[in-house]
Structure formats: C-alpha cells, structure tokens
C-alpha positions as CSV (number, residue, x, y, z in Angstrom):
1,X,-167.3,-151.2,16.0
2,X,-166.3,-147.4,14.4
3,X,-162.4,-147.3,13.4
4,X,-160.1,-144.6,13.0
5,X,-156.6,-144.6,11.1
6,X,-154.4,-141.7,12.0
7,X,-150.9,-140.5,12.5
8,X,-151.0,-137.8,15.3
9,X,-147.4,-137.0,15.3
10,X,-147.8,-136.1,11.7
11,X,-148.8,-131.9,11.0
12,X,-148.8,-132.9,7.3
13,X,-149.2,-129.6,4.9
14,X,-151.8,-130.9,2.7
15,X,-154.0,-134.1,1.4
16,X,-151.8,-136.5,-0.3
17,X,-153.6,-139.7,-2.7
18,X,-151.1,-142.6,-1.9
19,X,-152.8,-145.5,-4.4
20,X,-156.3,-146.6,-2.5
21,X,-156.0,-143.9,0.6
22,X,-155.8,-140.7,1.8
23,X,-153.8,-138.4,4.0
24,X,-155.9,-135.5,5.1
25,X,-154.7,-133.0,7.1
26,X,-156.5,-132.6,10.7
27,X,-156.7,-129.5,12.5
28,X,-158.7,-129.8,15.9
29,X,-161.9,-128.3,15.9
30,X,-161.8,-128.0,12.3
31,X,-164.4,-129.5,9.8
32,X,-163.9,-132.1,7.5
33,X,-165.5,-132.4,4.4
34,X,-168.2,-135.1,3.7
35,X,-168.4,-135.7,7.5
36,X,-171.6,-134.5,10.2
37,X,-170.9,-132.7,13.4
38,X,-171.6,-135.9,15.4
39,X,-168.8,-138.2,13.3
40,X,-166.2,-135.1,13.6
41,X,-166.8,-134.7,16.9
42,X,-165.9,-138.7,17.8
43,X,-162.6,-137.6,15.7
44,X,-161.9,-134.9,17.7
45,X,-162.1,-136.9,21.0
46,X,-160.2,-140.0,19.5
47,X,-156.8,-137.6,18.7
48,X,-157.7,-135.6,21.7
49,X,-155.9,-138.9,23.8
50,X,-152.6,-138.1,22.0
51,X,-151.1,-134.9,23.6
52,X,-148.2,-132.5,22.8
53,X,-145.3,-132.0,25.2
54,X,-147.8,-129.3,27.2
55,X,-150.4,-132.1,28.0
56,X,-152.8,-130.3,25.6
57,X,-154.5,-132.4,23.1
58,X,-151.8,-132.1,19.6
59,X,-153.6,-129.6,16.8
60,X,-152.2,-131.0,13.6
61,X,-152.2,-134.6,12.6
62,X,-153.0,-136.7,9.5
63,X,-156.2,-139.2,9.2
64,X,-156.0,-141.9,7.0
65,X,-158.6,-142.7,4.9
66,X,-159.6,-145.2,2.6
67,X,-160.9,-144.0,-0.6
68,X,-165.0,-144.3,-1.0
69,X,-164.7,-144.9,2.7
70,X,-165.5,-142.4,5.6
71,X,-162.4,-142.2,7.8
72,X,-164.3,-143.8,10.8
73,X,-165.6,-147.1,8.7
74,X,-164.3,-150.7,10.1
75,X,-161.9,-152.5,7.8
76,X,-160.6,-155.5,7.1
77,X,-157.1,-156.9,8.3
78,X,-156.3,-157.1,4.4
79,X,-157.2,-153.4,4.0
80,X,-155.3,-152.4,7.5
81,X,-152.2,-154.4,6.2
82,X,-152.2,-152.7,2.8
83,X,-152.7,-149.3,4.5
84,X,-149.6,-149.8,6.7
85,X,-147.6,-150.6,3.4
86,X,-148.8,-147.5,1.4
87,X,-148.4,-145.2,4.3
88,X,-144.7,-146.8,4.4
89,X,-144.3,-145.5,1.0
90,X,-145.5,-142.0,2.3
91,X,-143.2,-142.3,5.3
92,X,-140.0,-142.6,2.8
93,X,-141.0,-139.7,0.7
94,X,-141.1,-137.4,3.6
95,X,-137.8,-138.4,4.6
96,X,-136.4,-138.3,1.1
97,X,-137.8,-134.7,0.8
98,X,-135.6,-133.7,3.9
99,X,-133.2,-130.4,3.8
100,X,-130.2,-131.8,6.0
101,X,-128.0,-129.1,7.8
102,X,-130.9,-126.3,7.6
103,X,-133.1,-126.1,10.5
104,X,-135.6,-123.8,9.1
105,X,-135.8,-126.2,6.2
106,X,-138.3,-129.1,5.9
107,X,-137.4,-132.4,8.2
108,X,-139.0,-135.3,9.7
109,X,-138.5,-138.8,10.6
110,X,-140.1,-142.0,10.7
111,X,-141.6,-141.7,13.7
112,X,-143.3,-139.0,12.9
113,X,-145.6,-141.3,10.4
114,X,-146.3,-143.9,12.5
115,X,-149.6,-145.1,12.2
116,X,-152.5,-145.8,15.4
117,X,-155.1,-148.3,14.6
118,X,-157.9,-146.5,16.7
119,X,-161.0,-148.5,17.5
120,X,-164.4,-147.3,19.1
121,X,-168.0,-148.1,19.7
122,X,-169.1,-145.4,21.9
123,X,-167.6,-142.4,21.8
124,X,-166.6,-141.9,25.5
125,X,-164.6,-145.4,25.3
126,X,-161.5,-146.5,23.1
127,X,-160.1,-150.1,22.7
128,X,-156.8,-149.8,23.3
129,X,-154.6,-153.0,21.5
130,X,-150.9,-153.8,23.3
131,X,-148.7,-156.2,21.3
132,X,-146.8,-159.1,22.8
133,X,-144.4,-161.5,21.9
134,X,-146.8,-164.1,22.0
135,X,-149.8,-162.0,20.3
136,X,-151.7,-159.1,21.0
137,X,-154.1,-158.1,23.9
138,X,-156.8,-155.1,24.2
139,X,-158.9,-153.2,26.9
140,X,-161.6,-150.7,26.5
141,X,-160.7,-147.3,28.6
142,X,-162.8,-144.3,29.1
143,X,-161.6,-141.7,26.9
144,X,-160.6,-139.3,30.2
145,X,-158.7,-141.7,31.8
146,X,-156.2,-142.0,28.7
147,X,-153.6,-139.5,27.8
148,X,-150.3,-140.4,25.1
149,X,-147.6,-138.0,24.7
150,X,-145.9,-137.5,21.9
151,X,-142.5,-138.6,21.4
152,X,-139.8,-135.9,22.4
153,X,-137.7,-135.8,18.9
154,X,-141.1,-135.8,16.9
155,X,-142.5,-132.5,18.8
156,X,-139.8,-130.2,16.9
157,X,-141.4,-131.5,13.5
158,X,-144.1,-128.7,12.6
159,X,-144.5,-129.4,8.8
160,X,-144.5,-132.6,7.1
161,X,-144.6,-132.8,3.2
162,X,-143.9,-135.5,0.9
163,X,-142.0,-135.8,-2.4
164,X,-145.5,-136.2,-4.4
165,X,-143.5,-137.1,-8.1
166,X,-141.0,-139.6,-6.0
167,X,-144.2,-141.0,-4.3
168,X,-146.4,-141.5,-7.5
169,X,-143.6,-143.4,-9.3
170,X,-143.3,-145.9,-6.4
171,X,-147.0,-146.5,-6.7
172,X,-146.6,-146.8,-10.0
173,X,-143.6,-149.4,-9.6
174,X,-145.4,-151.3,-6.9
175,X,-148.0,-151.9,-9.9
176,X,-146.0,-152.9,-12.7
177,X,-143.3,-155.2,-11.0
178,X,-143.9,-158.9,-11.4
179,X,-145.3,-160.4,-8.1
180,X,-143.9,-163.9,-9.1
181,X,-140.5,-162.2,-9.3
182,X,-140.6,-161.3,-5.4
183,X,-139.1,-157.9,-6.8
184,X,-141.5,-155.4,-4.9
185,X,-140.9,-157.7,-1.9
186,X,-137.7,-156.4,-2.1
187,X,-137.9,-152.7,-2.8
188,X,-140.7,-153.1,0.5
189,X,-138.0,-154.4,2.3
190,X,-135.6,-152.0,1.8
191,X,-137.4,-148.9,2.4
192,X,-139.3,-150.8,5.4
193,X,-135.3,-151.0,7.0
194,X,-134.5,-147.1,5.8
195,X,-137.6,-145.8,7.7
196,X,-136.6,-148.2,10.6
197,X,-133.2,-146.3,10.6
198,X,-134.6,-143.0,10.1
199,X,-136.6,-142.5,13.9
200,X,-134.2,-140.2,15.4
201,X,-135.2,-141.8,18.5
202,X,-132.5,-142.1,21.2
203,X,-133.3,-145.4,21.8
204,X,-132.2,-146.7,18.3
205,X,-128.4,-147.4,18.2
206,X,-126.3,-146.3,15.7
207,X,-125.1,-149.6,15.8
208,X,-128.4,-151.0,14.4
209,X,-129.4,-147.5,12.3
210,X,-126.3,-148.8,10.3
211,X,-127.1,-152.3,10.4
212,X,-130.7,-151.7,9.1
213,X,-129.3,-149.2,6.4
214,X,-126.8,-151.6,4.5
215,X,-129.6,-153.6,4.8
216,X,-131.9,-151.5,2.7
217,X,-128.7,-151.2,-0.2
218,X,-128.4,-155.1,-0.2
219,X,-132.6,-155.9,-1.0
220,X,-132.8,-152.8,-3.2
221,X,-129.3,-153.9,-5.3
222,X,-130.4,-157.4,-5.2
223,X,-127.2,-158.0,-4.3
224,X,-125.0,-161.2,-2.3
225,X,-124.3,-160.2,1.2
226,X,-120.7,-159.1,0.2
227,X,-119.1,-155.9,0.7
228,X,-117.7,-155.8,-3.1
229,X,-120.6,-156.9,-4.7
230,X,-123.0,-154.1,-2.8
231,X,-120.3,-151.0,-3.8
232,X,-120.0,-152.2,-6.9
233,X,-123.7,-152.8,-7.7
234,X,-123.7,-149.1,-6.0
235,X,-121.3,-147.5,-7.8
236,X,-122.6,-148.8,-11.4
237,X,-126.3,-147.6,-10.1
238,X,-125.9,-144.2,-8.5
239,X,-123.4,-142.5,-11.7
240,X,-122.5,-138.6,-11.2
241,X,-121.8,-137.1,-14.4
242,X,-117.9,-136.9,-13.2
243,X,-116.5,-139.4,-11.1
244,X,-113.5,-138.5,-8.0
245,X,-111.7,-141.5,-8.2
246,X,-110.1,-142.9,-4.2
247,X,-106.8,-142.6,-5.6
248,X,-107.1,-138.7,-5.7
249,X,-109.4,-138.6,-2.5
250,X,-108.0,-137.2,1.1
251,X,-110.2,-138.9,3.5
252,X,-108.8,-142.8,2.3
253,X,-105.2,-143.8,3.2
254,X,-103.0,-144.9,0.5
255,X,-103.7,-148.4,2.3
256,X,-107.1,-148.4,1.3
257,X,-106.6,-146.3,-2.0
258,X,-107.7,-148.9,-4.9
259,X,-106.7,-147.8,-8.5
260,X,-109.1,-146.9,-10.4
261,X,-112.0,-147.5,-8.2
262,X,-114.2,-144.3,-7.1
263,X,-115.0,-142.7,-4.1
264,X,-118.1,-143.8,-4.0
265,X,-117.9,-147.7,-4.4
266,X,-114.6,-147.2,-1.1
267,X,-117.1,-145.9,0.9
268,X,-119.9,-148.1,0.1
269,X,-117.6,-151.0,0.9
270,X,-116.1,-149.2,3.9
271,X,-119.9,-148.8,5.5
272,X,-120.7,-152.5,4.8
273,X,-117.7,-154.1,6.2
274,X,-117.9,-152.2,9.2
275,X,-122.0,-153.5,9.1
276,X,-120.3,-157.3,9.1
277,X,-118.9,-156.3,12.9
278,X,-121.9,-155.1,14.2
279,X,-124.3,-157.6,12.8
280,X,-122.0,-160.2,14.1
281,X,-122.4,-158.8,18.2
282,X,-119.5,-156.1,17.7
283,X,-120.7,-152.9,19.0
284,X,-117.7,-151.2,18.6
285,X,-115.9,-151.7,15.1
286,X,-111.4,-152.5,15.0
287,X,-111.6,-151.1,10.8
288,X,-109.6,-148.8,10.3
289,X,-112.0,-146.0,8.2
290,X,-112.2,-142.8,6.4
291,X,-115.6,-141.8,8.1
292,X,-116.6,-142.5,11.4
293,X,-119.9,-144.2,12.5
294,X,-122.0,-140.5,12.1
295,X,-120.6,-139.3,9.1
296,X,-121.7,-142.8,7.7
297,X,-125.1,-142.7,8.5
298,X,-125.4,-139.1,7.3
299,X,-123.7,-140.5,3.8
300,X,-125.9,-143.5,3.6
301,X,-129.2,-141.4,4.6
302,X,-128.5,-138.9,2.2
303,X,-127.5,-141.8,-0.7
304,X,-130.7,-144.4,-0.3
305,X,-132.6,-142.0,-1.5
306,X,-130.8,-141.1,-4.6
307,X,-130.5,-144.7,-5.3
308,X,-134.4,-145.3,-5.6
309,X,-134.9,-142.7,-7.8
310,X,-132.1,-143.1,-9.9
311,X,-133.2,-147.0,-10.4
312,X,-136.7,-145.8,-10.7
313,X,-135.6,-143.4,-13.6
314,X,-133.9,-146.3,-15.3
315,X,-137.1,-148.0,-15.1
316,X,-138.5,-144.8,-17.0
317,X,-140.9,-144.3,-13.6
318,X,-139.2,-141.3,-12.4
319,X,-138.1,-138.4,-14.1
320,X,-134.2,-137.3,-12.6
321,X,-134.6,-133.2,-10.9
322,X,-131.5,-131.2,-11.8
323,X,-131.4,-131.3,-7.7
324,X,-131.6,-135.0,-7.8
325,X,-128.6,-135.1,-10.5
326,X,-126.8,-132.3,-8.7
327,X,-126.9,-134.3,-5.1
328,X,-125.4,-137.4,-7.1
329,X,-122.5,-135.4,-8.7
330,X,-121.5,-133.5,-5.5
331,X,-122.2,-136.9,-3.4
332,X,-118.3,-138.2,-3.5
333,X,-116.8,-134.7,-2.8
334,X,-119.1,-134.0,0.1
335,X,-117.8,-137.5,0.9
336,X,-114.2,-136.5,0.9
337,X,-114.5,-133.0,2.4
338,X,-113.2,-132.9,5.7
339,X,-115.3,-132.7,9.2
340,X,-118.4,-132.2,6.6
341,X,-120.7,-132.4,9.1
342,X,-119.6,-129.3,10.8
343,X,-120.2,-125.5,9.7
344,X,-117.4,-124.5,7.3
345,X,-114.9,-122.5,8.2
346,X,-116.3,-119.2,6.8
347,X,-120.2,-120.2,7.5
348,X,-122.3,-117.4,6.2
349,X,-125.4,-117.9,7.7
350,X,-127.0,-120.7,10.5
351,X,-128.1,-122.6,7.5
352,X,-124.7,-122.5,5.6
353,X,-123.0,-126.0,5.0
354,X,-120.6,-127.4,3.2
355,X,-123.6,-129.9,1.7
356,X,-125.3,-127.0,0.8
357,X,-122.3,-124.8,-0.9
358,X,-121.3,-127.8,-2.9
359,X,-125.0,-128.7,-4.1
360,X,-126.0,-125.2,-4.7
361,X,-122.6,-124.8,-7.2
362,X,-123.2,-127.8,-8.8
363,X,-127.2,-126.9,-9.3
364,X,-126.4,-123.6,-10.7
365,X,-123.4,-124.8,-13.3
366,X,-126.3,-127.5,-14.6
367,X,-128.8,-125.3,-15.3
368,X,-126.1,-123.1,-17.2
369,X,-124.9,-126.2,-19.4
370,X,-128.9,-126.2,-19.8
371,X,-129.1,-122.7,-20.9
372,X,-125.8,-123.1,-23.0
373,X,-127.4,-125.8,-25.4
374,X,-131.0,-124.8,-25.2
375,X,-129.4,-121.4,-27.3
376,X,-127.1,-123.5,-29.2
377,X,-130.1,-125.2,-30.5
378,X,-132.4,-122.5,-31.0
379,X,-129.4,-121.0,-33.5
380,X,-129.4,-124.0,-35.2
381,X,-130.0,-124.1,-38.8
C-alpha cells in the first residue's frame, strides 16, 4: 500500500531539509520533480479530499518526504514517528518566525503544520484511520465521496516560512545531546506543549494554552514545579543587556514589588502561580496580577521562543540576531507598558504597535553601538 505524508493547511514558501526529510512545496496541478505523470497525478487526487473554505480542492500545501524516498513510498512506524518529531521542530520555527501585531506580516499556528498520514492502494480509494481512546480504527472510502475542510483560523494563513538558522541549530542539538541524559526528551517536551498552545483554535482554552505554556518553561529550565525556581531559572537564562528592575515598574503594586528582583523573573512568577489555579480545576484565577490572562499568553508566546535560542546560543548552536537580542532587551518594558496589546495612542499606520516602536528603537540603537566600535577599531593603532 502507496503512502503519502502531507500538511494541507500548510502554503509553505519554499523546500525546507529538516534532518532526514523534506518539506516541498505543493501547488495543484503542478509538477514535482523526480515524479511521472501517473504518481503526481495520485498526489493530486490524495490533497484534492482536503478543501478550502469554498469547497474547492486547497492549492498550496506541503508534502513530506523522506530523503532517498519518493513521497508516495510506505514507511515504517519508526520512520512515521520520527517524521512527526522533526516536522514538530518545523512547526516551532514557523511560529518563532511570527511578526505579532502586523497583519501583513508573516503568521501561522500550529495547526497549520499538522501532519495527515495518507494511505492508498488504488488511486480512486483512501484508507481513512480514526483514533480512539482504546486504539485506532480505519475504512477505505472512494475518493468522491470524501471531502475535509480546512479549519476556519488556518484559512487566513497564506504563507508559511520557517526560521531556517533556528531550525538547523535544533537539529543540530537534537544530535549532540546525551540520550542517557533524557535532555532532548525534555527540550521535545517543551516545544511539543508550546505548539499545543500555539493552535489559535477556539476550542483551546486559554485556561489550558497557559497551562501547556508554563509547561514548556518548566521541561526546557529543567526546573522544580515552583513558581520561584522557574522565574528565576528564567530570569538568569533570558538576560537583556539592561535590566528594569519591579521596583521601578508601573504595572506591579508595591505589594508585589520585590527589591531588587526584575521585571522579568515578577512576571514569570506571576504567569506560573496563576498556572497552579488552573492546573488544579480553577478556571477562573482569585491572584491578584499585573497582566491579565491575554496579555500573559501574548508575553509567554513571545518569550519561549527567545528562551530556546538564547540557551541554544549558550550551547554555541545558535548564533544571537541583533533582532533576537533586541526583542530580549525591550521584553520587560513592553511588559510594563500599559494596555500593550492595543494600538498606541498616536498609531501611525495599521501595523503600528507599541511591540513594534519599542523593538524597532532598540534594533536601530544596536546596530549604532555596532557601527560606533566597528570605527573605533578600524582607527586603532
């Protein structure tokens, strides 16, 4: 039985190598290399089940394809398993490459990459698998007689790339860490809950979203299931070149205003103790709290991110962008600025934010203090 791996909610923007596999770019009715008319055209009737919001067949997706393999060879469960991990990894870097408060700018979300298991003997039928509690079942359909549609908040995404440098040094890491150590069990875990908490669908609860996001801190920190030890841990990881210390921020109450402590390890603390009500049944938390419940999501979304590739650059895997480092310096005043997630005031444009004034100012002062000692060392004796 013929096989196909594909994401059909994905219109990614080019071929991406993620360790063993591929991610081509599909475009219906369009060739792909090293395949014959009669192998493309089972492709094309595979996707053509999954249709856009019109009921037309979608006309970008992404196949999956193992390398040295054709895209419709049977695998093993070993090789499925691994390519569900790998396309993970892909999954995250998409979402770490997202432009927040920009429409026009690149977004996706995790549904966007997820990942149909397609098989097929004769090209006119499908086997179609349903998973249950107790294990899985399957049925062979004719190909007419099925139609999927695509999911309402992945139908707006019309250009999917990935953060290729973020996603090679993961690979790489995946590689080098110890497997005895359990340590890339960890870093799996974590960005498996981050995706989880990235769908966008209105079926996920914020509740959970957070839930699954201090989850993701605690298995990439490595740390005890304790609000202090996870900001701290935080804090000490994710370092901006100048700190705003709580005592001087206007979003914390002088209640909750620790000396000496930074912005950054009272929010991280905040977000997890509120996590302790709704993991234990809470939905609705009694903390009293500088953010609410969507300005921390938007805080932690923005932060996980930063936190894997500044650990990775400790590990000298990834190499920090003066974006990167300009995200992480502006990261506790955007935290502090007030109603942040609405337009400023004097918004300039649709895609004017106060994310994007403070990262902007802080991008363009670092590549002056790069300028400034580039010439200082060029007039150097």
């Amino acid at each position: 039985m013929s096989m196909l791996m594909f994401m059909p909610w994905c219109p990614i923007d080019k071929c991406y190598e993620v360790d063993d596999i591929y991610l081509l770019p599909f475009t219906r009715h369009k060739l792909i290399d090293g395949l014959d008319k009669t192998d493309q055209c089972r492709i094309n009737t595979i996707i053509g089940i999954y249709k856009d919001l019109e009921g037309k067949p979608v006309r970008n997706a992404t196949i999956v394809r193992y390398d040295g393999h054709s895209p419709i060879d049977d695998l093993t469960d070993d090789q499925i398993e691994i390519a569900k991990d790998l396309t993970a990894l892909a999954c995250f870097c998409g979402l770490a490459k997202r432009k927040y408060f920009n429409a026009p700018g690149p977004y996706c979300n995790s549904d966007c990459f997820s990942l149909y298991i397609q098989k097929f003997d004769k090209p006119d039928f499908t086997a179609l698998t349903t998973r249950r509690r107790d294990g899985v079942t399957w049925s062979i359909w004719p190909v007419d007689d099925v139609s999927i549609t695509i999911p309402v908040h992945c139908h707006t995404v019309q250009d999917v790339s990935v953060d290729t440098d973020l996603l090679k040094a993961l690979v790489d890491h995946r590689h080098h860490t110890k497997p005895e150590k359990s340590e890339w069990g960890k870093w799996q875990n974590a960005i498996s809950c981050f995706n989880q908490a990235s769908t966008d669908s209105n079926n996920m609860r914020p509740q959970m979203e957070l839930v699954l996001l201090c989850s993701a801190f605690e298995h990439l920190l490595s740390t005890r299931s304790n609000a202090e030890d996870v900001a701290r841990r935080f804090a000490e990881t994710l370092t901006p070149s100048d700190k705003l210390l709580a005592q001087d921020a206007m979003r914390l109450s002088n209640q909750r205003k620790n000396a000496g402590k930074s912005v950054r390890y009272e929010w991280m603390r905040d977000f997890y103790r509120i996590r302790n009500d709704f993991a234990h049944g809470n939905l609705s938390s009694q903390r009293s709290s500088g953010w609410n419940l969507i300005e921390h999501l938007v805080l932690a979304t923005i932060a996980f991110p930063l936190l894997v590739k500044s650990l990775l650059s400790k590990a000298c895997e990834y190499k920090m962008t003066d974006g990167d480092q300009a995200q992480i310096d502006v990261f506790e005043k955007f935290a502090d600025t007030t109603d942040f997630l609405k337009p400023p005031p004097d918004q300039k444009s649709s895609s004017d934010s106060h994310w994007k004034r403070l990262v902007n100012e802080r991008s363009r002062k670092i590549a002056i203090e790069r300028a400034v000692k580039r010439e200082r060392k060029n007039l150097t004796p």
